[in-house]
C-alpha positions as CSV (number, residue, x, y, z in Angstrom):
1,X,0.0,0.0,0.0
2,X,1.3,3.9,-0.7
3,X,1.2,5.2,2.7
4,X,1.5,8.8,3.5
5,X,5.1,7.6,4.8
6,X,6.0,6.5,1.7
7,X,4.5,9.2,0.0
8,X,6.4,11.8,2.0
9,X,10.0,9.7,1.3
10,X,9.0,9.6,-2.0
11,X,8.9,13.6,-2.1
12,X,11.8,14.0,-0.1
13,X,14.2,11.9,-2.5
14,X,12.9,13.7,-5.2
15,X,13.9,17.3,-3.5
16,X,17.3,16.0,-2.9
17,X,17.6,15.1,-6.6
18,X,16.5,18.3,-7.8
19,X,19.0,20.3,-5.4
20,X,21.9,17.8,-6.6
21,X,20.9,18.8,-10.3
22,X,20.9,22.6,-9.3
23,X,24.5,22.1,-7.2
24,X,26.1,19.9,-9.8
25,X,27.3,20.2,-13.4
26,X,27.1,16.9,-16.1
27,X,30.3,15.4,-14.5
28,X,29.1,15.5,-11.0
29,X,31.2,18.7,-10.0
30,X,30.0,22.1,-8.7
31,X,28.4,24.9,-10.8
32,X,30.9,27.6,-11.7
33,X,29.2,31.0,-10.8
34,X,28.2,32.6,-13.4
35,X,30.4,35.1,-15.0
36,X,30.0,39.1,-15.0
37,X,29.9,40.7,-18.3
38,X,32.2,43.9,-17.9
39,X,33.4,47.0,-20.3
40,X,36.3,49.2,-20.4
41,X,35.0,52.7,-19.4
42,X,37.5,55.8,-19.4
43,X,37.3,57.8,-15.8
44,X,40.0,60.3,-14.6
45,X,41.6,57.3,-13.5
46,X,42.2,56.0,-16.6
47,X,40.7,52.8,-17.9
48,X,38.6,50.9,-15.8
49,X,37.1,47.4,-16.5
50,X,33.7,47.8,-14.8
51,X,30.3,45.6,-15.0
52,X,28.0,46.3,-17.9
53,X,24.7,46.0,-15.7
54,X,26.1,47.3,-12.5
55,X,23.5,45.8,-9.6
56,X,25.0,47.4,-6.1
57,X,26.7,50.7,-7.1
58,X,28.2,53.6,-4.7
59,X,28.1,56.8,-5.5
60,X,30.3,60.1,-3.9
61,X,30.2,64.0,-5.2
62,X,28.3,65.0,-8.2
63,X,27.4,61.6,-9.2
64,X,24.7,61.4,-6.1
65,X,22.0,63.7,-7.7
66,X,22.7,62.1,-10.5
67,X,22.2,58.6,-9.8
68,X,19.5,59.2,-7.6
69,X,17.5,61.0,-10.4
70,X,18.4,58.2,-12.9
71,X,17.4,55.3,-10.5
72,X,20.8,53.3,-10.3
73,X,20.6,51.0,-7.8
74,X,22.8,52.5,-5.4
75,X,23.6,51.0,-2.1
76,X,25.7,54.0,-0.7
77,X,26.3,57.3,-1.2
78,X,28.4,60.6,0.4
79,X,26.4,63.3,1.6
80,X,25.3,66.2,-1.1
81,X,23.8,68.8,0.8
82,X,24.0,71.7,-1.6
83,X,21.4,69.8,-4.0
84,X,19.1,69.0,-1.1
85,X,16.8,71.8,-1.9
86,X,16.6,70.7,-5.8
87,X,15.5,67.5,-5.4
88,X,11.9,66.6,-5.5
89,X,10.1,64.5,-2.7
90,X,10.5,61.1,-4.4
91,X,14.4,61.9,-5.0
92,X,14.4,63.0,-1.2
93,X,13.1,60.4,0.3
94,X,15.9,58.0,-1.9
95,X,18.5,60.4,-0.7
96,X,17.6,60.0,3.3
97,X,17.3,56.3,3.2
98,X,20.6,55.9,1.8
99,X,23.6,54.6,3.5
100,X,25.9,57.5,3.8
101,X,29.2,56.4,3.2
102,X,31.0,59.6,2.9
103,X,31.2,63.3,3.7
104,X,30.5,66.6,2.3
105,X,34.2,66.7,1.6
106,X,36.3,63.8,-0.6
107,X,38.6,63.5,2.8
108,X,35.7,62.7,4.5
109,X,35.1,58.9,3.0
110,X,34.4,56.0,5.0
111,X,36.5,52.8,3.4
112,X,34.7,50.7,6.3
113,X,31.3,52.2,5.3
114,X,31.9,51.3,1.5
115,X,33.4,47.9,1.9
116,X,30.0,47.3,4.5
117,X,27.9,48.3,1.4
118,X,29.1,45.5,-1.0
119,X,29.2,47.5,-4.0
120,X,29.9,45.9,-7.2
121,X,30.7,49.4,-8.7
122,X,32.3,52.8,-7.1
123,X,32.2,56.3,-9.1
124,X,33.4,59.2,-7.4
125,X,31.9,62.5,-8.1
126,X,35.1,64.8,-7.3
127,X,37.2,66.7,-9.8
128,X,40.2,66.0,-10.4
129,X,42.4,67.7,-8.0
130,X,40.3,66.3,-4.9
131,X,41.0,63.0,-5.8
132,X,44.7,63.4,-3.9
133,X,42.2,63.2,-1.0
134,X,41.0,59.2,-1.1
135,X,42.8,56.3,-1.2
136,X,41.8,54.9,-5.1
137,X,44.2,52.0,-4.6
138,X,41.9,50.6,-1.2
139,X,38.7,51.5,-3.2
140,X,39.8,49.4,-5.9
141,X,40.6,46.3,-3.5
142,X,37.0,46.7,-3.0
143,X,35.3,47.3,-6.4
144,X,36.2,49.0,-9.9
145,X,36.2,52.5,-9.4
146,X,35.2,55.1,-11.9
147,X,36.3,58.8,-10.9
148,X,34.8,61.5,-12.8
149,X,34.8,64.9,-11.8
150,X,33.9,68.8,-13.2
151,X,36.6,71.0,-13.4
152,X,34.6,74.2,-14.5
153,X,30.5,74.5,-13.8
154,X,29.4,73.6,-16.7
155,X,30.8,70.0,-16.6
156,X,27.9,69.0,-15.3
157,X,26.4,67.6,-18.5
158,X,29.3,66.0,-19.6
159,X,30.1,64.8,-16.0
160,X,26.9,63.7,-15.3
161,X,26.0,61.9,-18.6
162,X,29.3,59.9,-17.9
163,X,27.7,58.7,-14.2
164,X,25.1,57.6,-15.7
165,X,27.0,55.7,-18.3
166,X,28.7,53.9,-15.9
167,X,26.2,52.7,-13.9
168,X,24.1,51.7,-16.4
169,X,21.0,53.9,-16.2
170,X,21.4,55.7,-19.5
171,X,18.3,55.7,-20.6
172,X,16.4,57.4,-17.8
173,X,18.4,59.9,-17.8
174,X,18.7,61.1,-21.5
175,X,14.8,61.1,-21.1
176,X,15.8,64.3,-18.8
177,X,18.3,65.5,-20.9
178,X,15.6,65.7,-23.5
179,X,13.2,67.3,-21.5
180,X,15.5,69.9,-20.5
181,X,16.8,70.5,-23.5
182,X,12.9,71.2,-25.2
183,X,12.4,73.6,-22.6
184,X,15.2,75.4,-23.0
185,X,14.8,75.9,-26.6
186,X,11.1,76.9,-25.7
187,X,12.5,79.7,-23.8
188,X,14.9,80.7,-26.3
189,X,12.5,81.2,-29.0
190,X,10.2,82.9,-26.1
191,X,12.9,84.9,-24.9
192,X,14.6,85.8,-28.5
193,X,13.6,89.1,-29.3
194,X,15.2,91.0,-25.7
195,X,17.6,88.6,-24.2
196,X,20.3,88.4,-26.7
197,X,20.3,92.3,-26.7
198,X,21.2,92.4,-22.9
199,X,24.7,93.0,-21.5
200,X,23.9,91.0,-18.2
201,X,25.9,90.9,-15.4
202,X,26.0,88.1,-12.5
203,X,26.0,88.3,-8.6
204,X,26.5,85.0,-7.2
205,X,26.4,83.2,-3.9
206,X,30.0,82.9,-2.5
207,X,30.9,86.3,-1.9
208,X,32.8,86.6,1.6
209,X,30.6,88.9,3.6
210,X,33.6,88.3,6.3
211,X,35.5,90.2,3.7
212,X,33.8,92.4,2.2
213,X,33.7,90.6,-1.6
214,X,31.1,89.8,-3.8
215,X,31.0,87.0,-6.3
216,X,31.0,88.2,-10.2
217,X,30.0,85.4,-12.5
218,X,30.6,85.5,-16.2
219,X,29.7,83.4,-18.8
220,X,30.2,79.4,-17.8
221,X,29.6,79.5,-14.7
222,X,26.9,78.2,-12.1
223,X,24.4,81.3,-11.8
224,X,25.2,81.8,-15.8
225,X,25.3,78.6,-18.0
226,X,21.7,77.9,-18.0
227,X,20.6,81.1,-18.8
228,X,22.8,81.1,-21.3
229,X,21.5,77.7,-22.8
230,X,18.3,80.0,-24.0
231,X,20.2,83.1,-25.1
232,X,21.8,84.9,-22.3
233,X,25.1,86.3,-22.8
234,X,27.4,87.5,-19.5
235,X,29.6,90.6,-20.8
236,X,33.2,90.7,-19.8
237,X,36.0,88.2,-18.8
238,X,37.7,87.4,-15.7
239,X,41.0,90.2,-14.8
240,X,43.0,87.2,-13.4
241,X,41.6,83.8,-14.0
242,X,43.0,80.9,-12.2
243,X,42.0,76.9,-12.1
244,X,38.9,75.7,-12.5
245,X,35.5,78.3,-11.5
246,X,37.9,80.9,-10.9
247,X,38.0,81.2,-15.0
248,X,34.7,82.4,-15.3
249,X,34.0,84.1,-11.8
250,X,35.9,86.3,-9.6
251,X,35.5,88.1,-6.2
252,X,36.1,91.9,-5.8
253,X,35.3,94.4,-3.0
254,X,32.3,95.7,-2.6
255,X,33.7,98.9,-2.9
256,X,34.0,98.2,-7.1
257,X,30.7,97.1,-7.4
258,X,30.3,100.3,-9.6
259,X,33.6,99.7,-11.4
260,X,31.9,95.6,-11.9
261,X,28.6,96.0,-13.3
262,X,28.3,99.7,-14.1
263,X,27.7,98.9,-17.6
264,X,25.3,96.3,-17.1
265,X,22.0,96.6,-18.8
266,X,20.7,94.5,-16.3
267,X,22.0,92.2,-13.7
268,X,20.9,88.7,-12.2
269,X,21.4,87.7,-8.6
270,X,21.3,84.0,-7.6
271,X,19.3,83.1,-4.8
272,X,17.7,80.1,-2.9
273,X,15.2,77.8,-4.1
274,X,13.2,78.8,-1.6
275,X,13.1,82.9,-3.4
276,X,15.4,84.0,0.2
277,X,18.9,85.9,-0.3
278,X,22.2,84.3,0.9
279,X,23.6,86.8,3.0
280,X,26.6,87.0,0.6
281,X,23.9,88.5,-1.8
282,X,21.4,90.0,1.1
283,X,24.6,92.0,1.7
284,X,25.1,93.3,-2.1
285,X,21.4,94.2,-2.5
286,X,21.2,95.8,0.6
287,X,24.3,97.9,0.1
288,X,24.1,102.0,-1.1
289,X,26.7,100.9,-4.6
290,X,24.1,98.4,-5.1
291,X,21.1,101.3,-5.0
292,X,23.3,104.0,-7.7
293,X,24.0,101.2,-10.7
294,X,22.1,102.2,-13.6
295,X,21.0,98.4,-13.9
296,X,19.1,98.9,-10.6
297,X,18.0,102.3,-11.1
298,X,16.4,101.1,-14.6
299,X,14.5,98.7,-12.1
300,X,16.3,95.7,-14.6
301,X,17.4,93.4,-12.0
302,X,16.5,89.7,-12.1
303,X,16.5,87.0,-9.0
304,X,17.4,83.6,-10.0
305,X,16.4,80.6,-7.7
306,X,18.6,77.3,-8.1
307,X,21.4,78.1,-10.1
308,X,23.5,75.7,-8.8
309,X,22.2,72.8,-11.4
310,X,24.3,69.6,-11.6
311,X,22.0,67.6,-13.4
312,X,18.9,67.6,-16.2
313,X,17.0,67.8,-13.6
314,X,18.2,70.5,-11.2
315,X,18.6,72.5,-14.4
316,X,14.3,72.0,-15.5
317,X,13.9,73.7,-12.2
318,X,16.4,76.4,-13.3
319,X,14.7,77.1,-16.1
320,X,11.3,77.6,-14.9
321,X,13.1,80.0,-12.2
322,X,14.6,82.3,-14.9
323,X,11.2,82.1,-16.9
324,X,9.4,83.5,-14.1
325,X,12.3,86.0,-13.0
326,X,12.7,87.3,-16.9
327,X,8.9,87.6,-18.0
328,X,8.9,91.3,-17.0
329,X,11.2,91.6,-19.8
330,X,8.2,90.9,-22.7
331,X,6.2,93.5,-21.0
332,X,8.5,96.8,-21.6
């Protein structure tokens, strides 16, 4: 008779079968792991072999808005508080969930943190010169890594397009790059007939109150290069330009705040996302030199929230800011 017994031996020899067939190859020995598919990718590092489909992927710097927005499967990331106020609640809530492995600063990277994390990928967000800061060589013992880095502001697309790349996320991300790039030729063609004419003029951010500077931005740089992508144009040059942002922006008293933008037909002034002045910039607008420039006077003076874009994203948000900040100009 088939007893339940027998039945349940019966089942029980046939799972052990089934697990020997899933453990074992042909010749009785065990399965070799399957093997990663991988590409050469080219990072400031150099060449790097890396996985095409990248499945637990840390990201540091610039490349943690990016990711985030692109939906890479990231397991870790460093700390990117500047872009906090850019991103949108979805983007947000990613962002606080995630392991932070690293620091505002490149010094600030936690090796143990990273290693806990298991990634099968690293890409570091830093330019160039801050990579002195990490130690590549015990990165590497723990995955590829691919550094990529801006060394002027308006890297970001390239920079960003190349995190991407890496980790394998391409796709959703030129879907942004389109949608940015649509809107700003909206607003070019919108804008086209007064923009162009303008010699603008930049205050930015990261003047040193402490000091008693200002920041100047010219064309390239972070409060400038999207408003340039729908016809903007920044007049002047920097008097001594050095490395990286300090080509296209410089940082004089406030007592030449005439001598700066005096001949500006109209000036912009970054400000936060939120519409509220840094004080770097609460300072300039506040100040009598600020009240006497013929840009001011004219009443032809333009806030612009978010200017610090780093990715196709940020930069929509940009956009829309200068839309709304620059609409007075169809009406005079």
């Amino acid at each position: 008779m088939f007893t339940r017994r027998s039945s349940g031996l019966v089942g029980a020899l046939a799972l052990a079968l089934a697990l020997s067939a899933c453990g074992s190859s042909d010749n009785g020995t065990a399965a070799a792991p399957q093997k990663v598919e991988t590409r050469v990718f080219t990072a400031d590092n150099g060449k790097v072999t890396i996985p095409v489909h990248p499945e637990r992927v840390v990201a540091t710097g610039y490349a943690v808005p990016t990711l985030i927005e692109a939906g890479a499967p990231l397991v870790g990331i460093s700390s990117w508080q500047r872009g906090e106020a850019m991103m949108d609640a979805d983007e947000l809530a990613t962002y606080k969930k995630l392991a932070r492995v690293a620091g505002e600063q490149a010094s600030e990277t936690n090796y143990e943190a990273i290693a806990k994390a298991k990634p099968d990928l690293i890409v570091l967000g830093v330019p160039l010169p801050a990579l002195g800061d990490i130690d590549v060589k015990r990165l590497t013992a723990i995955a590829p890594v691919v550094a990529v880095g801006p060394m002027l502001p308006t890297q970001w697309r390239e920079v960003s397009r190349k995190h991407a790349d890496a980790a394998g996320v391409l796709t959703r991300y030129e879907s942004a790059q389109a949608a940015y790039e649509a809107k700003a030729a909206e607003l070019k063609k919108k804008y086209q007939n007064v923009l162009p004419a303008l010699k603008l003029g930049h205050v930015g951010a990261y003047g040193d109150t402490s000091k008693g500077t200002f920041q100047r931005e010219f064309n390239g740089s972070w409060g400038t290069n999207v408003a340039q992508d729908i016809g903007a144009n920044y007049y002047g040059k920097v008097k001594k330009p050095g490395p990286g942002s300090k080509s296209v922006s410089e940082y004089p008293s406030m007592e030449q705040l005439g001598d700066s933008l005096g001949e500006a037909d109209a000036i912009t002034y970054s400000v936060n996302c939120d519409g509220s002045l840094p004080d770097s910039v609460k300072a300039v607008v506040g100040s009598r030199l600020w009240q006497n420039l013929p840009a001011v006077k004219k009443k032809m003076t333009f806030p612009i929230a978010c200017t610090e874009a780093a990715t196709y994203g940020d930069a929509l948000k940009t956009l829309d800011a200068i839309d709304t900040s620059f609409a007075p100009l169809l009406e005079k």
